[in-house]
N, C-alpha and C positions, 0 to 999 in steps of 0.2 A: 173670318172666324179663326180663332186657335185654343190651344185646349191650355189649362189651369192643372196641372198637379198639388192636389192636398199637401200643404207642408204641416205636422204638427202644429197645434194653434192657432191654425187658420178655423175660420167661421165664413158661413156663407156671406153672415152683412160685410165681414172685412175683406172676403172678397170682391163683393158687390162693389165696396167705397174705392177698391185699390184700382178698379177697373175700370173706377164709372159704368157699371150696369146696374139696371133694375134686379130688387130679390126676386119681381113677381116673372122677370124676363129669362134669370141662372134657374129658378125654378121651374119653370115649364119646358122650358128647353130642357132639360136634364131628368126631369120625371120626378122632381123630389115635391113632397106634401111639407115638410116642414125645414128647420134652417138646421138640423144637423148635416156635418161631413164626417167623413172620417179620413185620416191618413194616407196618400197613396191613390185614393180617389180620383180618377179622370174627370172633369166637368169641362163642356162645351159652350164657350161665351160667343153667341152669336154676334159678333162686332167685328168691322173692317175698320177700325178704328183701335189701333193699340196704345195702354198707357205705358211707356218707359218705368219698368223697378229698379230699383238698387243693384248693381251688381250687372245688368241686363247687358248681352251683345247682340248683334246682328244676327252670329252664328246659331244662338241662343230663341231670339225669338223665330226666327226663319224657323227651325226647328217646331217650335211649340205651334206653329201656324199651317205645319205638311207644305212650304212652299221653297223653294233653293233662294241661294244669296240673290241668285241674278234675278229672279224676279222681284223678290227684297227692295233690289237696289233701283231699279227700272222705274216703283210706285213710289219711289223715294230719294229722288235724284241731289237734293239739299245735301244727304247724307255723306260723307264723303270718309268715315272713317268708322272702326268699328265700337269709340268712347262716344257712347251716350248722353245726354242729359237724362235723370233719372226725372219722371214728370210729363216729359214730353211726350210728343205723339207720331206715333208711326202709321203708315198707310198698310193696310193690309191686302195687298195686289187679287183681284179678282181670277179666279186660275177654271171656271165653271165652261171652259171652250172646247170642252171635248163632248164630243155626242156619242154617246151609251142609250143599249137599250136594260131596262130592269126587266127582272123574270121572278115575281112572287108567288110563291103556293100557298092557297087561302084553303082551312078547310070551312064548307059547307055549315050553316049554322042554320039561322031562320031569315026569313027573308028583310026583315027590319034590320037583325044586324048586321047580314048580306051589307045590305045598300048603305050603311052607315058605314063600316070599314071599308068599301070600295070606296064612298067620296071621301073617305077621309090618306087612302094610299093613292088614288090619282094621278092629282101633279105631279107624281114621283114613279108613275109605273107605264111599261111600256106593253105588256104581258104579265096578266095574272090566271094562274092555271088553279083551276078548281077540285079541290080532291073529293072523293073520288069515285072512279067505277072501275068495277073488278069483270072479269072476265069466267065465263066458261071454257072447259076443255074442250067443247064443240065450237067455239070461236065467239060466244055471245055474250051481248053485256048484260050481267047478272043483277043489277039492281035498278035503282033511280034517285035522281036529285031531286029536291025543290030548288033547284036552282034557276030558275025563271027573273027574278028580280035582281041577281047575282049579274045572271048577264048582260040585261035590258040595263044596268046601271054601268056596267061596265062599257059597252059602246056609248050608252051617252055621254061618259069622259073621256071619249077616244083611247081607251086600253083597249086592248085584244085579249078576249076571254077564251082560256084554250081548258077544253075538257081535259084530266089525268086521268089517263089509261093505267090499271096496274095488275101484276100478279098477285096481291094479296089475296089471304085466305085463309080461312081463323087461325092458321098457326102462322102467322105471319105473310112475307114474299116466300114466293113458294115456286123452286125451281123446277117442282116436278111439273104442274100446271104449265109453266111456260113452256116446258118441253113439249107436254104433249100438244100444245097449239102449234107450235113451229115447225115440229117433226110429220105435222097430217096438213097434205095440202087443202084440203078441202075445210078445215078447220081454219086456216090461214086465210083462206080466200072468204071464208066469213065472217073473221072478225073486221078486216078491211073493209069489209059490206056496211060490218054492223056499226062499226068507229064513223064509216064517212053516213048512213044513215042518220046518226046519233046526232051528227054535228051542226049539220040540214035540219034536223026536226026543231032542235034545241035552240039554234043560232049563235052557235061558237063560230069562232075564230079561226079556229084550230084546236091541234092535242098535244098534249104532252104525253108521249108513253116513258112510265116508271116502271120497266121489270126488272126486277132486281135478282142479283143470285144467279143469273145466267149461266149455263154450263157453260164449261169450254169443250163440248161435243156439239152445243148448238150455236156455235159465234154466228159460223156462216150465215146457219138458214136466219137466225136475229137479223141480221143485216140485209138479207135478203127478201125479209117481213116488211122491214124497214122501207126498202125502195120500194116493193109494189105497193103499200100503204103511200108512199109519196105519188107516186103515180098517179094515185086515185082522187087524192087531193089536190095536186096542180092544176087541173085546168079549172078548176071551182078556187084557186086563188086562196086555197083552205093551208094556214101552214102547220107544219111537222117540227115539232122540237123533243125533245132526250132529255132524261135525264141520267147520267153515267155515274156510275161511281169514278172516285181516285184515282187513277195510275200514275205509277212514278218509271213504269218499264214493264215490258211483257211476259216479267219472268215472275210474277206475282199469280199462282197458279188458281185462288180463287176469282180472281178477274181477268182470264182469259177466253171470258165469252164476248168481251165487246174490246171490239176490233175499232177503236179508234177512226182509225184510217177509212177501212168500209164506213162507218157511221158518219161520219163526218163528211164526204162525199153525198150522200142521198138526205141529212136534215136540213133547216134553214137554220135553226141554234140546236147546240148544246151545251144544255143545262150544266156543269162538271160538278156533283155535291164535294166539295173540299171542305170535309168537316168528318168526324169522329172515329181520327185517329185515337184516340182513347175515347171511351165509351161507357156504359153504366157496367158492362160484363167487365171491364178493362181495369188494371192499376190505376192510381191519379197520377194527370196529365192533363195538356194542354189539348183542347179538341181539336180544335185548325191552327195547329202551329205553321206560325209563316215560312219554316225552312220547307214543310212537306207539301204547302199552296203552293211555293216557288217549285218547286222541282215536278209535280202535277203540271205548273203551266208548261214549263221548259220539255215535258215530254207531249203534249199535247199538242202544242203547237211547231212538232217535228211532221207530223201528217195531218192536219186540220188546219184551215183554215183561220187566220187569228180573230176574226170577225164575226165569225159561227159561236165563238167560245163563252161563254158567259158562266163565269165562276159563282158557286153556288156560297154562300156564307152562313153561317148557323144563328138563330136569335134565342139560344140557347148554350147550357153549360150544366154541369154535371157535381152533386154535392155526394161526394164518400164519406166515409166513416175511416174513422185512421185508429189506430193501424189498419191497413189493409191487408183483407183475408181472400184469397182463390176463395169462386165461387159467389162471392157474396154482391149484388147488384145497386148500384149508386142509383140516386132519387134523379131526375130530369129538374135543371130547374131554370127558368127564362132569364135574360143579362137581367132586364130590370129587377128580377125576384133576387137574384146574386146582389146586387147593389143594395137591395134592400134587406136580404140578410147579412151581410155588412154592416151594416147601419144601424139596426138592432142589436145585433152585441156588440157593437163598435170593435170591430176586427178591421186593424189595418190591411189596407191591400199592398200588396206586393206586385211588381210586373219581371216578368223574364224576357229581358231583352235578347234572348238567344230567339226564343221562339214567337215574342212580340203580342205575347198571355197574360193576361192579368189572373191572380189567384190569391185567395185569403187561407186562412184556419182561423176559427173559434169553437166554441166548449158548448151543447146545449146544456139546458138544464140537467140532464141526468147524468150531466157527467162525459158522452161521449165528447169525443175529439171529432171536426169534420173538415179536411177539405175542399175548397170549390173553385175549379177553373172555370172562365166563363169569357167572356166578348167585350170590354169596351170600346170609347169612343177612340184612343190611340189605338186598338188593334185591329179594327174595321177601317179606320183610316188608312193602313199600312195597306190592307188586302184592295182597297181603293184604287188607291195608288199604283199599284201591281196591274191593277186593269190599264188603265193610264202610260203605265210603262211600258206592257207589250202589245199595246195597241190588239185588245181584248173588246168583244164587242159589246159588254158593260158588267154588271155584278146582281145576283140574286140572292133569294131567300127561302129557307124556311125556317117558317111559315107564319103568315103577319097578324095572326093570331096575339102569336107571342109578346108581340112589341118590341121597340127599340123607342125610345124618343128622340133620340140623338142622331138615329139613321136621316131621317128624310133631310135634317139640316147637313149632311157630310154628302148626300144626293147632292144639294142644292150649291155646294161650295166646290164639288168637282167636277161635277158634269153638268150638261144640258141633255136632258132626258128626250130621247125618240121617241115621237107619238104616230099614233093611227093615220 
């Protein structure tokens, strides 16, 4: 597989013919309904089979394919120099030998679309956590799923269905909540009760707990929730995974309720969400720029385990209104929706190679100006890659809701996915 950069003037059939692909094959794979591109555009040509362009090197396509010269050169031993023949065919070396596990958060829908989107994220998922249930200050889960078919479908494709434990509560994560469960022992010792009843009744896999906003007056007792919650799940084979916010260092005084180091010791993964460094509250910017994933893994894996770590990635991105005013909040919008408002005003895309972000501007109708930063196939390949390279125990999501089209094929080109 290797990715196509839009040049002006390209067309999807001229893609098609340059490459020898099917339109009906660049269009599926890539989420498009009709043969517009626009500029800038990343498109994912599922082909181990490269055709030689004009101008093409080694260094060049090894590039456009996420794979080094020396593999290059290994699938292609004829090759002995970096002048081309333009026409010709290059092998595209199989690189899928790393085994990763994936960790999805699906929210909860009805049970036909349940069992429709679990057999369709499957082959590509090792743990899918189900959003969600909330908690009481006396330690109790506060609501209920239909999630019966969610699960029952999920063990029949061999994924592991882990319940999401969280602090929400109508105004969002809610620190005060978490406190008061962590700070009353008997409050603690029930919700452990009520997470491992929960998971026995239900037939989960396990949990994922998402508290979020943690104080840093309750790191400890969080971590210390933590273990006796594992505790209770071990010898039932039940597992325990996290979800963590970012850290890039300890000295970040909102996120010094989760102590890494404790957490990372007492789960089997965690989760790390590496995503919304800029945000809808936020200036425009890039959400998971690759300098602030790199330096999250590189403090991450100074007290965790490299194995436990499974970096979380967004299938989202964010459209402002420019100029941008303090105060004012950007819309949420999904890659494939970004793409496709690209598309519609034909607004070239741009990518910033600093941060490894793809981002546009166009003009709505009424005149405003809007930027949008968002996720594609080169920049999800890069945070890939990043697992691959620090020997990460594979890459997550939220939430599959959203869509990618282009994910399950960048799965299938770099890993080999852990199952049940």
């Amino acid at each position: 597989m290797f990715i196509h950069i839009v040049k002006k003037g390209d067309t999807l059939y001229s893609i098609s013919r340059r490459y020898r692909a099917s339109l009906e094959q660049l269009r599926n794979v890539n989420g498009l309904e009709g043969e517009v591109v626009v500029p800038g555009q990343a498109l994912l040509l599922p082909l181990y089979t490269y055709v030689v362009q004009p101008g093409d090197t080694l260094t060049r396509i090894a590039k456009k394919a996420f794979v080094t010269m020396e593999q290059l050169r290994r699938a292609n031993p004829g090759i002995t120099s970096q002048v081309l023949q333009a026409g010709s065919s290059i092998s595209i070396p199989d690189i899928s030998n790393y085994l990763a596990a994936t960790l999805g958060f699906y929210v909860i829908r009805s049970p036909e679309l349940d069992v429709q989107l679990v057999n369709d994220f499957a082959p590509y998922s090792s743990l899918i956590s189900m959003f969600e249930y909330h908690i009481t200050g006396a330690g109790g889960i506060a609501n209920n799923l239909n999630d019966k078919a969610a699960i029952e479908a999920t063990w029949k494709n061999r994924v592991t269905p882990l319940a999401t434990i969280t602090n929400l509560s109508y105004g969002g994560f809610s620190p005060e909540l978490a406190g008061t469960v962590l700070n009353n022992p008997a409050a603690r010792r029930n919700l452990v009760d009520n997470i491992y009843n929960l998971l026995k009744r239900k037939g989960y896999g396990g949990v994922n707990i998402d508290f979020e906003r943690v104080r840093a007056q309750d790191r400890d007792l969080f971590t210390g929730f933590l273990r006796q919650l594992r505790d209770r799940l071990n010898p039932e084979k039940l597992a325990l995974t996290i979800a963590v916010p970012a850290k890039t260092s300890e000295e970040i005084s909102w996120l010094r309720g989760y102590d890494y180091g404790g957490i990372g010791s007492v789960v089997n993964y965690m989760f790390i969400m590496a995503y919304d460094w800029h945000h809808s509250g936020s200036e425009p910017g890039p959400v998971a720029p690759i300098t602030e994933v790199r330096r999250t893994i590189e403090f991450a894996i100074r007290t965790v385990p490299r194995r436990k770590i499974i970096i979380g990635v967004p299938l989202y991105g964010y459209n402002w209104s420019i100029p941008y005013r303090p105060g004012t909040v950007a819309s949420a919008i999904s890659n494939q929706g970004a793409i496709e408002t690209a598309l519609r005003h034909e607004a070239p895309i741009q990518y910033s190679e600093e941060y490894q972000s793809p981002f546009f501007r166009y003009t709505d109708q009424a005149g405003q100006t809007h930027e949008v930063w968002f996720e594609d196939v080169r920049s999800m390949s890069e945070k890939i890659r990043m697992v691959r390279a620090y020997g990460l125990q594979g890459i997550g999501a939220w939430q599959l809701t959203l869509g990618f089209p282009q994910g399950v094929w960048l799965l299938r080109k770099f890993f080999r996915i852990r199952k049940v």
